[in-house]
Structures are given as C-alpha cells and as structure tokens.
C-alpha positions in Angstrom: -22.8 -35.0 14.8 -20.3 -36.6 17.2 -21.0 -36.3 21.1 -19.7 -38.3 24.2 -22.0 -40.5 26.2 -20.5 -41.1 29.3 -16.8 -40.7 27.8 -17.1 -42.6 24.6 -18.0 -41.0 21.6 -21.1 -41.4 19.0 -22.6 -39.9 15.6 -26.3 -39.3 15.9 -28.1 -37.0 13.5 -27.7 -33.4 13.4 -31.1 -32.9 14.9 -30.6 -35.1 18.1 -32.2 -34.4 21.1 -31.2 -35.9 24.9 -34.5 -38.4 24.3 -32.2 -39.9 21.2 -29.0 -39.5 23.0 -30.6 -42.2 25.7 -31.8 -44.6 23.2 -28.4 -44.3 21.3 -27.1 -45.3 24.9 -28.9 -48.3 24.9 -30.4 -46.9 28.2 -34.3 -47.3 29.9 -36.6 -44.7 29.8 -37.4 -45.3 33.5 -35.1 -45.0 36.3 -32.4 -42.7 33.8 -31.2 -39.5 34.6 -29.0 -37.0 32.3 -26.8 -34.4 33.0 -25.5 -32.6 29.6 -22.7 -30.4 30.0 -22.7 -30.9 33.7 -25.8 -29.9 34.3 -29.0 -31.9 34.9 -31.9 -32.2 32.6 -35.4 -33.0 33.9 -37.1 -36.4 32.0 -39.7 -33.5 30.4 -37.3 -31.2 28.9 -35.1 -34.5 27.2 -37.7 -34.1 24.4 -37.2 -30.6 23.5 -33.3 -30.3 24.3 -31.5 -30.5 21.4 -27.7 -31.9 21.4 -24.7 -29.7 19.9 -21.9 -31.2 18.4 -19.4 -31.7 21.2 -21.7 -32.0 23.8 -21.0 -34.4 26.8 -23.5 -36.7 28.4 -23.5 -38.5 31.5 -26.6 -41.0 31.4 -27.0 -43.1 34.8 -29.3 -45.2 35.4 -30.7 -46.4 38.7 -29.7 -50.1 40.2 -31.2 -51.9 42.5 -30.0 -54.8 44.5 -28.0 -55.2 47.9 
C-alpha cells in the first residue's frame, strides 16, 4: 500500500503498522515520535496501529546539539 512519510510517498505491505512505517523511514526507535493523520500516537500503541492506504505520517525525531 502507498502512504506518505513526512510528504514523500512509500509501498509497505498491506499489513503495515506505525512500528514498520518508522523503520521504512529509516528512523530510531528512541527519541521518535509519530503523528498519523495529525494526530499523535503513543511509542506503545505504534505496534498495534495499523496503516491504511493513504495514510500520512509525520515521524520526528529528536536532536540534540546547540
């Protein structure tokens, strides 16, 4: 299924869940957050949210420095 991962589009498998939308992004498990559809999902439901097709992801991740 095609979904967008902060604005660019990818095919991940029909049974995707925000978990596999984060690896597909290339993005660390620690210091991540996810907001699908515009709304946030909390690091323990990422397992058990599955992805629709058409769905929209914002995955940020945290950065440190000065």
């Amino acid at each position: 299924m095609r979904v967008l991962i902060n604005g660019r589009a990818h095919e991940l498998a029909e049974s995707c869940t925000v978990a596999g939308a984060v690896a597909a992004a290339g993005a660390p498990a620690r210091g991540t957050a996810v907001a699908l559809d515009g709304q946030l999902v909390p690091r323990a439901e990422w397992t058990r949210t599955e992805l629709t097709p058409g769905a929209r992801l914002e995955v940020l991740t945290a950065v440190q420095g000065g």
